[in-house]
DSSP file (Angstrom, degrees, kcal/mol; ACC not computed):
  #  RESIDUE AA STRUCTURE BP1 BP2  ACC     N-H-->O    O-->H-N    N-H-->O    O-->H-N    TCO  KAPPA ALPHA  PHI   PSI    X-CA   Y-CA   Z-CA
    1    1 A X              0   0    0      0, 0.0     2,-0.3     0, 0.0     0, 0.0   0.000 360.0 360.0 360.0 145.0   36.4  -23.6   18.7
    2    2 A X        -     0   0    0      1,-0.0     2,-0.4     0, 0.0     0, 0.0  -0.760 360.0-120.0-107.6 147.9   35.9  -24.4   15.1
    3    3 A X        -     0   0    0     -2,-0.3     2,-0.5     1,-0.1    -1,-0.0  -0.705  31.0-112.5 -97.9 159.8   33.8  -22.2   12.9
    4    4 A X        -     0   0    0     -2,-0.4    -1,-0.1     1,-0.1     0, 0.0  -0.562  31.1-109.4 -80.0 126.5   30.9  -23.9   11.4
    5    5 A X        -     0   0    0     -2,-0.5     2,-0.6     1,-0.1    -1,-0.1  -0.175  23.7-146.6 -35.9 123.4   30.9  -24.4    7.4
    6    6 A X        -     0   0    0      1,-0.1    -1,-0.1     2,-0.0    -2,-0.0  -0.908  17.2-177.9-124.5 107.5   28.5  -22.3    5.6
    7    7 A X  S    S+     0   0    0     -2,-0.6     2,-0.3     0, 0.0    -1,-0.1   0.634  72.2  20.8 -84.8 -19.5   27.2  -24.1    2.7
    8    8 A X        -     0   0    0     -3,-0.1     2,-0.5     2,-0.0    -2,-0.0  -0.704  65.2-134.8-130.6 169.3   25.0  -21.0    1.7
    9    9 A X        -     0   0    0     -2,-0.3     2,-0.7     2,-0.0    -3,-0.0  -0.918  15.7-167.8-130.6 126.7   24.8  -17.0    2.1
   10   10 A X        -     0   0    0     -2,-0.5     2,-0.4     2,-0.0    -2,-0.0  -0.953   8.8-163.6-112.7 130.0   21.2  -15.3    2.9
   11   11 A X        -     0   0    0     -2,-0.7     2,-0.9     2,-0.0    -2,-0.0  -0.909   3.6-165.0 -75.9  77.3   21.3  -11.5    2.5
   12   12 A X        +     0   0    0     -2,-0.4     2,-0.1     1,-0.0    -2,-0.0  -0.727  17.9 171.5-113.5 134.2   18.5   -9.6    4.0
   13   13 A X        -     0   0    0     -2,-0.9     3,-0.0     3,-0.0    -1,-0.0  -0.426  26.9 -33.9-100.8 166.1   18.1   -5.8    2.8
   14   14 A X        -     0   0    0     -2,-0.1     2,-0.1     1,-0.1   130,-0.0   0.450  15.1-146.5  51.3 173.1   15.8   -3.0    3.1
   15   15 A X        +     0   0    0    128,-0.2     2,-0.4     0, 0.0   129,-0.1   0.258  50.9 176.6-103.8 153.1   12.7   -2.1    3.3
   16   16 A X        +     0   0    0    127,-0.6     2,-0.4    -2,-0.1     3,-0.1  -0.599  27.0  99.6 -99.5 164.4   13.7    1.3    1.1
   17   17 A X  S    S-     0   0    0     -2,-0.4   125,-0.2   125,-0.2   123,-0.0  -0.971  76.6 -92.6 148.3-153.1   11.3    3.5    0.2
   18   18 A X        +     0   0    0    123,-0.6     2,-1.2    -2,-0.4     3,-0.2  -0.030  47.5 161.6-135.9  53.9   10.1    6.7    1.6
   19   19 A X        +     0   0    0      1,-0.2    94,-0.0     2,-0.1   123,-0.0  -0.766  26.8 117.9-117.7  61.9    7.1    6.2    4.1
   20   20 A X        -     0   0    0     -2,-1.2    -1,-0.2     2,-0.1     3,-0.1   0.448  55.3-150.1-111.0 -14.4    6.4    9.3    6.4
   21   21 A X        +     0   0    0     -3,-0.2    -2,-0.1     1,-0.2    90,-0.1   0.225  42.5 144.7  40.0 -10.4    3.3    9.9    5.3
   22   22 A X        +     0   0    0      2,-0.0     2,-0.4     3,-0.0    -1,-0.2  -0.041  14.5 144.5 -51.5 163.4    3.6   13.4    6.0
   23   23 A X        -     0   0    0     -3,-0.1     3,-0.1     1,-0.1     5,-0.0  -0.991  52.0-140.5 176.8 153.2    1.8   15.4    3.6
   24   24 A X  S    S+     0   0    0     -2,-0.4     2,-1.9     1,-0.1    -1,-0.1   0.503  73.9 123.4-110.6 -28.6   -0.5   19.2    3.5
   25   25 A X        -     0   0    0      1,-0.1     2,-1.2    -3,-0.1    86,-0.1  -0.128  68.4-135.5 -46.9  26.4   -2.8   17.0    1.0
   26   26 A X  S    S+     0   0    0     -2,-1.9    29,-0.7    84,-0.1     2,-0.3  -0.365  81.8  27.3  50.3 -34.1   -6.4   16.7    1.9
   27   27 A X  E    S-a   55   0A   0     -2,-1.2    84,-1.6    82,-0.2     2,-0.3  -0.977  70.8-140.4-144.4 152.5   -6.9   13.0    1.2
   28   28 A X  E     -ab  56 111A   0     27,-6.7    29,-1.0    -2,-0.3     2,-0.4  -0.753   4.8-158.6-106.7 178.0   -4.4   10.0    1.2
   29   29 A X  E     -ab  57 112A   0     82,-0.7    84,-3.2    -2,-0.3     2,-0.3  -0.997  11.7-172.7-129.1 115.6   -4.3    7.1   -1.1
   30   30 A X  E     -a   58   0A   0     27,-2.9    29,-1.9    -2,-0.4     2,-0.4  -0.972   3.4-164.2-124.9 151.4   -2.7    4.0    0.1
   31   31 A X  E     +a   59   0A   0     82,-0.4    84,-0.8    -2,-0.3     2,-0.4  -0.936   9.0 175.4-113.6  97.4   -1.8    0.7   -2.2
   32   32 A X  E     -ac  60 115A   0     27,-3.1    29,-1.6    -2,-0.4     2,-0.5  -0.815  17.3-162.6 -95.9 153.5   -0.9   -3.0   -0.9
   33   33 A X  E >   -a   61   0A   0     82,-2.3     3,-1.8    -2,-0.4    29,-0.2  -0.967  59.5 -56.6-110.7 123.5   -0.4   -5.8   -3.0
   34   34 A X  G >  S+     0   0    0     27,-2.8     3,-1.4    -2,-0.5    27,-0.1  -0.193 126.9   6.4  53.5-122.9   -0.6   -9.4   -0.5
   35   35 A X  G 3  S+     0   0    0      1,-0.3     3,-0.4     2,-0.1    -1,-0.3   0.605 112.8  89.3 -65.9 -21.7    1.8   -9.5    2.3
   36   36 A X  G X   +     0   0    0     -3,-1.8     3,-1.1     1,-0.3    -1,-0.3   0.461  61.0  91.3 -87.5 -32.9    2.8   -6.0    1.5
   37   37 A X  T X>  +     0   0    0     -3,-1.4     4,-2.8     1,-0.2     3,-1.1   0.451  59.0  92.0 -18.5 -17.2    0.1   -4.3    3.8
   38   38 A X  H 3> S+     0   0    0     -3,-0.4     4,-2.6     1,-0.3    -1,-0.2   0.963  80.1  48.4 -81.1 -26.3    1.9   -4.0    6.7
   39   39 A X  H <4 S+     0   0    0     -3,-1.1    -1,-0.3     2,-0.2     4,-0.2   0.747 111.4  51.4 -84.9  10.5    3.3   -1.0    6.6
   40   40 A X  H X> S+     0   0    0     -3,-1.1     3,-1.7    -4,-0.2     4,-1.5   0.913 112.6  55.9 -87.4 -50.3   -0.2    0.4    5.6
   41   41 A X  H 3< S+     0   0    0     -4,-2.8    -2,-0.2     1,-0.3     4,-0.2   0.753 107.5  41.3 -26.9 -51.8   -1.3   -1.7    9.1
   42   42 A X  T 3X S+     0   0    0     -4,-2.6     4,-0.7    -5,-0.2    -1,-0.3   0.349 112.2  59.1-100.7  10.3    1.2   -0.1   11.6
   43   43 A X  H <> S+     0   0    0     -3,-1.7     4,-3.3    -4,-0.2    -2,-0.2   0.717 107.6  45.8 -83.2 -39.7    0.1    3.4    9.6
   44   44 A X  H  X S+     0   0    0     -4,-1.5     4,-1.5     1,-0.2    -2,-0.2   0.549 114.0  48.7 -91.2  -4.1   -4.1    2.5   10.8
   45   45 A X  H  > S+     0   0    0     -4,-0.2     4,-3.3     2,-0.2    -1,-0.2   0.877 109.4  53.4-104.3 -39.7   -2.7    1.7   14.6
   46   46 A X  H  X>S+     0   0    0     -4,-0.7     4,-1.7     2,-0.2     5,-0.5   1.000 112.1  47.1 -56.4 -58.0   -0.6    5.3   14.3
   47   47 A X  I  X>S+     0   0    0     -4,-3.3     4,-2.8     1,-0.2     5,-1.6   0.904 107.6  52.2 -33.3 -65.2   -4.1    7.0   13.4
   48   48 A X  I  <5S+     0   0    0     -4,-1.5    -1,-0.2     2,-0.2    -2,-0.2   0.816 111.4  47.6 -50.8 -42.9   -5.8    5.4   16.0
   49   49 A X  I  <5S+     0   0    0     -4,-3.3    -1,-0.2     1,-0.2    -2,-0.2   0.969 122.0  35.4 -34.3 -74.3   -3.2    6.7   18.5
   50   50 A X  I  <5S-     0   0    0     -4,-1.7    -2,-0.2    -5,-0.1    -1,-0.2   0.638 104.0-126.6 -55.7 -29.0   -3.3   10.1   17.2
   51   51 A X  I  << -     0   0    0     -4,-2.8     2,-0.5    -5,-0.5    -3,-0.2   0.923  40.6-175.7  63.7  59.8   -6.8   10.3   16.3
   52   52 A X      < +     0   0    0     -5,-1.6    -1,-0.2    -6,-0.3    -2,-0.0  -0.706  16.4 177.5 -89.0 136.7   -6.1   11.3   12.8
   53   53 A X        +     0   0    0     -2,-0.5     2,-0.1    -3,-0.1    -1,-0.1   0.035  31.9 126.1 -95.9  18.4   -8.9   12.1   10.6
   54   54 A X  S    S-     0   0    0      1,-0.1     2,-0.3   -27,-0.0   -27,-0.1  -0.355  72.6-103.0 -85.4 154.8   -7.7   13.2    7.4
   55   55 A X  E     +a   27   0A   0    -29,-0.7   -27,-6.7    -2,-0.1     2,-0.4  -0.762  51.3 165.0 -87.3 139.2   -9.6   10.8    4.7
   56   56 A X  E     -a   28   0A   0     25,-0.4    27,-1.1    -2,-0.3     2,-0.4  -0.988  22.1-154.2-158.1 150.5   -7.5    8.2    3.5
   57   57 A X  E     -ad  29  83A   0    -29,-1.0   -27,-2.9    -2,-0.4     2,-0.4  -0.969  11.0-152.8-132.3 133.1   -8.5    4.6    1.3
   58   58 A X  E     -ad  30  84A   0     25,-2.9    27,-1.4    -2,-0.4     2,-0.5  -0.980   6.2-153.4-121.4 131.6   -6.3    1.6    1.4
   59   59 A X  E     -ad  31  85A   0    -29,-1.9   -27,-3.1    -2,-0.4     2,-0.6  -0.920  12.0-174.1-100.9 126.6   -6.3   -0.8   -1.5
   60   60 A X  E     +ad  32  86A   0     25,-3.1    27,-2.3    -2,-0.5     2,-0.3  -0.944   5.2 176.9-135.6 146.2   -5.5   -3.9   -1.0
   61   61 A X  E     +ad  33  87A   0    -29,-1.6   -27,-2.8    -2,-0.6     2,-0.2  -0.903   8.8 149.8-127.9 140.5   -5.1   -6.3   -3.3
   62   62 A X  E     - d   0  88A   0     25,-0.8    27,-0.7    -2,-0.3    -2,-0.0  -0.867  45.1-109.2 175.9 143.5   -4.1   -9.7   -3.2
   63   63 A X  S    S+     0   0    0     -2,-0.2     2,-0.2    25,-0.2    27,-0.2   0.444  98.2  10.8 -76.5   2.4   -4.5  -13.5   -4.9
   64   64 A X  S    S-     0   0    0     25,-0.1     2,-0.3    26,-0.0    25,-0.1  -0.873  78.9-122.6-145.8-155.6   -6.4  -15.4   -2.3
   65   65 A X        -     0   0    0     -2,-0.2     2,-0.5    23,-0.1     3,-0.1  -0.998   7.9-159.7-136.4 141.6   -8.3  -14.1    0.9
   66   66 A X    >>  -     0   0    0     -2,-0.3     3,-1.7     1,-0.1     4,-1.2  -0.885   4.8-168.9-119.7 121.2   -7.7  -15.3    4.2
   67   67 A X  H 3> S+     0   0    0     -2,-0.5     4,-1.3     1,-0.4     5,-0.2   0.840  88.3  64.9 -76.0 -34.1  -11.0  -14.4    6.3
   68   68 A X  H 3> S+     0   0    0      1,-0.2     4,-0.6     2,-0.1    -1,-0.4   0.944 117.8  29.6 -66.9 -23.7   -9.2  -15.2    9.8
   69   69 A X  H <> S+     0   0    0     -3,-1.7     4,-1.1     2,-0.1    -2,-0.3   0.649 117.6  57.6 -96.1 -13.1   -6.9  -11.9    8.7
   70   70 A X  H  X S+     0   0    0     -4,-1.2     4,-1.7     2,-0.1     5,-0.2   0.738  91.8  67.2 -89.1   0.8   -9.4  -10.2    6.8
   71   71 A X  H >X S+     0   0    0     -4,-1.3     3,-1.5     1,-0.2     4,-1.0   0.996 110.6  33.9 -87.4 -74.0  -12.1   -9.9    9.7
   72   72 A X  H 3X S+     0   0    0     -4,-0.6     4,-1.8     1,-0.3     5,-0.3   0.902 108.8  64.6 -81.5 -11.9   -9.9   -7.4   11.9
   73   73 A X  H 3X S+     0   0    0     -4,-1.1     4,-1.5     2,-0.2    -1,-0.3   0.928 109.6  37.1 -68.3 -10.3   -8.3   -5.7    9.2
   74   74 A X  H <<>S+     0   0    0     -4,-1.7     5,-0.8    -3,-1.5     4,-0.2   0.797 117.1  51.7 -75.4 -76.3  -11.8   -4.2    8.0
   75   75 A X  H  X5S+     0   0    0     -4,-1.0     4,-3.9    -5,-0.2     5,-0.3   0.589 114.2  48.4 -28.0 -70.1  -12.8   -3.9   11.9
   76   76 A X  H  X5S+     0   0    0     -4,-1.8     4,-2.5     1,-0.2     3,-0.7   0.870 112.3  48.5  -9.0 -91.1   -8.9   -1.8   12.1
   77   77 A X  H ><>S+     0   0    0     -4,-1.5     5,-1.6    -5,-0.3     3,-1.3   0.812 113.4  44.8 -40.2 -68.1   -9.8    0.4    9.1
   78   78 A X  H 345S+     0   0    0      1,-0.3     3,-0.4    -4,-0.2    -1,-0.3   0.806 116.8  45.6 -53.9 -26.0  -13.2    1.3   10.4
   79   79 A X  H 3<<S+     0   0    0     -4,-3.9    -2,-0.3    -5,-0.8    -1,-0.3   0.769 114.9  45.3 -74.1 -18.9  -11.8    2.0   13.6
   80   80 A X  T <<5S-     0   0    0     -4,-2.5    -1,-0.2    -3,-1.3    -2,-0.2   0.168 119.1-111.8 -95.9  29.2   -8.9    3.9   12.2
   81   81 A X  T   5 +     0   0    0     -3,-0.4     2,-0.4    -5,-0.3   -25,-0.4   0.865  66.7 144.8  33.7  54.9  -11.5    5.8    9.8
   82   82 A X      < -     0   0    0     -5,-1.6   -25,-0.2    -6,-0.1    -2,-0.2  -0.930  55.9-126.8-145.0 123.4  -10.2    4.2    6.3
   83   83 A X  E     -d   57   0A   0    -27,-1.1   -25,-2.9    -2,-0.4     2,-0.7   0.106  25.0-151.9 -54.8 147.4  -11.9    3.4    3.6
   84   84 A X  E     -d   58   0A   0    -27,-0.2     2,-0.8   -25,-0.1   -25,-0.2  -0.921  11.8-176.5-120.1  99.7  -10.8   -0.6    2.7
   85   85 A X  E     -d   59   0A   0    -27,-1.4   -25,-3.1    -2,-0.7     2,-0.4  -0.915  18.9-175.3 -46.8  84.8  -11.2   -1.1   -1.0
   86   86 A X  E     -d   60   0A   0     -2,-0.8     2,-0.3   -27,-0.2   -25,-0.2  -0.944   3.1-179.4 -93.6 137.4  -10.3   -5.2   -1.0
   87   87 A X  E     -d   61   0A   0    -27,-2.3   -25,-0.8    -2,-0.4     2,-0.4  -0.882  20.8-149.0-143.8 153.6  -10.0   -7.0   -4.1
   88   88 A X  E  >  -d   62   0A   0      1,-0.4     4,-0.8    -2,-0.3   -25,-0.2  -0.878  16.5-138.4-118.8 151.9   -9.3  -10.4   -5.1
   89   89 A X  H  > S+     0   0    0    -27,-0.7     4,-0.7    -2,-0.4    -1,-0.4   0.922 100.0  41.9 -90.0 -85.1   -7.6  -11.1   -8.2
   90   90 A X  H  4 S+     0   0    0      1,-0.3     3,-0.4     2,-0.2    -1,-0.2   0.569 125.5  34.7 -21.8 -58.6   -9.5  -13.9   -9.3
   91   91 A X  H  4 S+     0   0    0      1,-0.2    -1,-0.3     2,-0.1    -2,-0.2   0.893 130.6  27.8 -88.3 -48.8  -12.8  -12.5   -8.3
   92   92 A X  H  < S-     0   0    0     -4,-0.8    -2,-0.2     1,-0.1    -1,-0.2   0.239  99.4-125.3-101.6  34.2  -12.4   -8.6   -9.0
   93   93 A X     <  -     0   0    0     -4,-0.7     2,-0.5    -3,-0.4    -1,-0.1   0.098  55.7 -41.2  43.2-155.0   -9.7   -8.8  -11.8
   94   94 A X        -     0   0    0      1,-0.1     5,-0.1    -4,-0.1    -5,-0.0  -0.873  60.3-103.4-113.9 136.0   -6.1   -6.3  -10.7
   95   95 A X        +     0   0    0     -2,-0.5     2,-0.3     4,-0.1     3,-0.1   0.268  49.4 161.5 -18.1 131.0   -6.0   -3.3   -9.3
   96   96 A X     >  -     0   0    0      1,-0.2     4,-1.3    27,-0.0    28,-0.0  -0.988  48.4 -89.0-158.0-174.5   -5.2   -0.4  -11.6
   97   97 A X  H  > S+     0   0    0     -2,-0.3     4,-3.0     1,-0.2     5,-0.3   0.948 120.7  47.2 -52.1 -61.6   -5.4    3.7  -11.8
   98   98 A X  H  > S+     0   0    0      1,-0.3     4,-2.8     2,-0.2    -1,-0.2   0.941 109.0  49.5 -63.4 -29.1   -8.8    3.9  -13.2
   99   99 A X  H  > S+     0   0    0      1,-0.2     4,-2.6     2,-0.2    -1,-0.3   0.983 119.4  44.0 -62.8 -38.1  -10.4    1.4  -10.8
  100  100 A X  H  X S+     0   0    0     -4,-1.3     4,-3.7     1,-0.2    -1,-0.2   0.947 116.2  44.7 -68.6 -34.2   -8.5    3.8   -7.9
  101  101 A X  H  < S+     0   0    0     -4,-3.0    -1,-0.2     1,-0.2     6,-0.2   0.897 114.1  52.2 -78.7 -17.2   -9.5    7.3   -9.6
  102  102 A X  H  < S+     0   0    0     -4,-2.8     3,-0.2    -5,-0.3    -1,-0.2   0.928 115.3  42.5 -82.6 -34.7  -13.2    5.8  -10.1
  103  103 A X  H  < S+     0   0    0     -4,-2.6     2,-0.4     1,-0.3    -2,-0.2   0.571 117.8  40.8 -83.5  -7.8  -13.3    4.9   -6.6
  104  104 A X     <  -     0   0    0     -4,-3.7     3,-0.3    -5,-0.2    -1,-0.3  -0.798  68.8-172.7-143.4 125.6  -11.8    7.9   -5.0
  105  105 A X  S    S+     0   0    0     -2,-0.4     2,-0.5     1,-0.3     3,-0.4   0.674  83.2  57.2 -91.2 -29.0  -13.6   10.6   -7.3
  106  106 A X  S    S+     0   0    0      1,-0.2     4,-0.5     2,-0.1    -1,-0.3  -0.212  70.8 131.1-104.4  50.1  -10.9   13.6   -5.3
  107  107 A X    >   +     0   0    0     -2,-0.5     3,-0.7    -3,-0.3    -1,-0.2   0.877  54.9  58.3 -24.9 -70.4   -8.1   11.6   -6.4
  108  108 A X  T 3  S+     0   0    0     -3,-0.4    -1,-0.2     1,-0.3    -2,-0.1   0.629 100.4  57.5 -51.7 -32.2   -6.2   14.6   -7.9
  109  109 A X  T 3  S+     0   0    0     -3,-0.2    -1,-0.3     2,-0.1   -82,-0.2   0.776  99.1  93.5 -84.9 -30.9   -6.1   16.4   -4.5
  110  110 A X    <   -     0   0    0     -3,-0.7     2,-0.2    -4,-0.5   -82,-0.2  -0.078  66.1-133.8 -67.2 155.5   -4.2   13.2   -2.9
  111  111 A X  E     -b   28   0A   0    -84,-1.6   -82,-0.7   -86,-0.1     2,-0.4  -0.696  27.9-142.1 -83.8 156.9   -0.8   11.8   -2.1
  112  112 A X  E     +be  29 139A   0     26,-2.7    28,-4.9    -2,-0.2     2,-0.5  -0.978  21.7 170.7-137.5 125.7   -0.1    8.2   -3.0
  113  113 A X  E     + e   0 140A   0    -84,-3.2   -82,-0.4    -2,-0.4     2,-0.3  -0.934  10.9 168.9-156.1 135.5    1.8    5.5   -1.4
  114  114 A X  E     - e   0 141A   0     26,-1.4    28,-0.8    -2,-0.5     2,-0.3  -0.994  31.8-161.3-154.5 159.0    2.2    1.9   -2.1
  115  115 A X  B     +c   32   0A   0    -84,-0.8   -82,-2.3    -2,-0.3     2,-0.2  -0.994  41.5 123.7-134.4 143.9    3.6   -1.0   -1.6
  116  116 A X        -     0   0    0     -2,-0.3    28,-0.6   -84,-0.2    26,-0.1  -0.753  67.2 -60.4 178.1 148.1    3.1   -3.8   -4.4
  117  117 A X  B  >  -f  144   0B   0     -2,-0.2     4,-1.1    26,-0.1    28,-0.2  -0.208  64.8-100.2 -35.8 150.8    5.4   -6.1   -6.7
  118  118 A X  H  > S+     0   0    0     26,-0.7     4,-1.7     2,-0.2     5,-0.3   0.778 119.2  61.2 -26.9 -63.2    7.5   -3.9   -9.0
  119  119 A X  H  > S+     0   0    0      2,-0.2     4,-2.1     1,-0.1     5,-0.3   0.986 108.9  38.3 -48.4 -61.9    5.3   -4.4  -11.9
  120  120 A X  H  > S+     0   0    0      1,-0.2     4,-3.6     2,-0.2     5,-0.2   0.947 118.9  53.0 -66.5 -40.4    2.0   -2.9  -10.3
  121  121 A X  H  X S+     0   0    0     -4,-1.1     4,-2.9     2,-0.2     5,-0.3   0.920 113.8  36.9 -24.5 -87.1    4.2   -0.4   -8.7
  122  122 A X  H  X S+     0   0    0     -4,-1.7     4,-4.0     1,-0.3     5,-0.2   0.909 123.9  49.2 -62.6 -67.2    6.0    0.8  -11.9
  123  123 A X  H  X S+     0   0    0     -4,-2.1     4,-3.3    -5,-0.3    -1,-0.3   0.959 109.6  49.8 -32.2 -70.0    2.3    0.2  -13.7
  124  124 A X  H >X S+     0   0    0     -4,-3.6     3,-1.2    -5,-0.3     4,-0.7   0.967 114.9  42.7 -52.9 -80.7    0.4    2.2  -11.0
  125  125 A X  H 3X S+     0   0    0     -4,-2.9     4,-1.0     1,-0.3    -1,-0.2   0.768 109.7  55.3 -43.0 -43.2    2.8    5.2  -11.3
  126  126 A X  H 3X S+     0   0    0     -4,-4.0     4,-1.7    -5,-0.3    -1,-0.3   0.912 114.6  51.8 -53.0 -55.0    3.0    5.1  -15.5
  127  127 A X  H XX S+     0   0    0     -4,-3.3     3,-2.0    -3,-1.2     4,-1.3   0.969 108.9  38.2 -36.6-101.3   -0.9    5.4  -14.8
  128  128 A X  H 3<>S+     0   0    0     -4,-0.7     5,-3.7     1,-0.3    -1,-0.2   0.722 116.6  54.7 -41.9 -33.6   -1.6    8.4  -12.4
  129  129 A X  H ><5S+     0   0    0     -4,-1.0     3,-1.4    -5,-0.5    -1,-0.3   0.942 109.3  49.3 -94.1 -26.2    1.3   10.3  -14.4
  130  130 A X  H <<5S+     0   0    0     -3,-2.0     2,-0.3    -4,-1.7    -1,-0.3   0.942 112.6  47.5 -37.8 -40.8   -0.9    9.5  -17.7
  131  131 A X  T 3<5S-     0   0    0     -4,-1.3    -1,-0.3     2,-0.1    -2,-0.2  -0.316 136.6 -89.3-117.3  33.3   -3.9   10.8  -15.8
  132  132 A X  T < 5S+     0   0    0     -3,-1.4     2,-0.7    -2,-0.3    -3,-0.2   0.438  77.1 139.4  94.6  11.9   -1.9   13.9  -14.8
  133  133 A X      < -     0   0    0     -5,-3.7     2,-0.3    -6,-0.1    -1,-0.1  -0.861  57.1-124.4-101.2  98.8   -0.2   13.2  -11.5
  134  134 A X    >>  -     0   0    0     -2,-0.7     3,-2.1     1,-0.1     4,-1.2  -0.073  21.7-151.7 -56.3  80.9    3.2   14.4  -11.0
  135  135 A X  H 3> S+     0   0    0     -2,-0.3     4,-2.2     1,-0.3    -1,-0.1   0.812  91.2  50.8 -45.3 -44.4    4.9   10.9  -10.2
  136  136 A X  H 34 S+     0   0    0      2,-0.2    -1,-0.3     1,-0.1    -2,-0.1   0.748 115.6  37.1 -76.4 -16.7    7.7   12.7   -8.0
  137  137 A X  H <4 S+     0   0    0     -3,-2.1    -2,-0.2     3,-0.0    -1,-0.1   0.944 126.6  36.7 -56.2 -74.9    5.4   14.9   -5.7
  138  138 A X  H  < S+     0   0    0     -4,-1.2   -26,-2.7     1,-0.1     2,-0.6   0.467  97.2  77.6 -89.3 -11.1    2.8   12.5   -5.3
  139  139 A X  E  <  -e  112   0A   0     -4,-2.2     2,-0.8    -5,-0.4   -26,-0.2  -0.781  41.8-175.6 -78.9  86.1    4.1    9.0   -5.1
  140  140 A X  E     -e  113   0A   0    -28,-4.9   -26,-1.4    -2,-0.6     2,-0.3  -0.610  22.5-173.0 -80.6 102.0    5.7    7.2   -2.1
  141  141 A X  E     -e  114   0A   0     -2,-0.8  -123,-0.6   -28,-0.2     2,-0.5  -0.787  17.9-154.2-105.6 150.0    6.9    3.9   -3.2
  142  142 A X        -     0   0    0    -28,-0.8  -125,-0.2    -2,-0.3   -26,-0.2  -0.811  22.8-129.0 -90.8  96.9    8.2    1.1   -1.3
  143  143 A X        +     0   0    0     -2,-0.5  -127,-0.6     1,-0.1     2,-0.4  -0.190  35.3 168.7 -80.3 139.2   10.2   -1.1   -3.0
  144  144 A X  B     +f  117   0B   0    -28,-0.6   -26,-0.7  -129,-0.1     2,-0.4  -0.970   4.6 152.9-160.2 111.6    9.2   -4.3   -2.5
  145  145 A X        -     0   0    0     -2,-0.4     2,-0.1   -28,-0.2   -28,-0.0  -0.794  33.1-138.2-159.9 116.2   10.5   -7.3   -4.6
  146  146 A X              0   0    0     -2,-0.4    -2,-0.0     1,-0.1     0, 0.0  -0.466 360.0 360.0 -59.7 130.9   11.0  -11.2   -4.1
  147  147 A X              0   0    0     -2,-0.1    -1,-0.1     0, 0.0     0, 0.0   0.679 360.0 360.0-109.4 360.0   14.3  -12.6   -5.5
């Protein structure tokens, strides 16, 4: 049998991160940027399983909207109890810290985990540790990067 010529090489890595969600904190904060949601997605179906109740807000953020996907992720989120901040870039300009700390006012008491481009990532985390948040307790990042 001959082997076949391989004009190319595809690599596929990861995801890395740290994503356990465990936590004593009182409310969680989680951040997606587009496709990047999912693991915030199989997090709202483990709630619903468990019947967790802890307060927790997912932002998602992301450059166009598609309504046939956005229709059950709110209907998800309400069922899994979690607040859905969605924002559109175009319409509601980009995510950042203050927009997150203005909308959840017990901020300081939370954990944080997102997963986002590098830049907002990197951004987001430079933020919160301005604003007093101790990037290595409180952050769970995924790293998440197109090459």
């Amino acid at each position: 049998m001959k082997t076949p010529k391989v004009s190319g090489q595809l690599t596929i890595e990861g995801p890395y991160g740290c994503f356990t969600f465990d936590c004593d904190e009182p409310v969680q904060i989680w951040i997606g940027g587009g496709s990047a949601i999912t693991p915030f997605i199989a997090r709202m179906e483990h709630r619903l399983q468990h019947n967790e109740t802890r307060p927790a807000h997912l932002f998602h953020s992301t450059a166009d909207v598609d309504e046939d996907a956005l229709t059950p992720l709110k209907e998800m989120a309400a069922e899994a109890r979690v607040t859905l901040h969605f924002l559109i870039d175009a319409r509601d300009c980009l995510l950042n810290g203050a927009r997150i700390r203005e909308a959840v006012p017990e901020w300081r008491d939370a954990r944080i985990w997102f997963c986002c481009p590098t830049g907002l990532g990197d951004a987001l985390r430079a933020d919160f540790g301005a604003a007093g948040c101790p990037p290595r307790r409180d952050f769970h990042q995924e790293l998440f990067q197109m090459r």
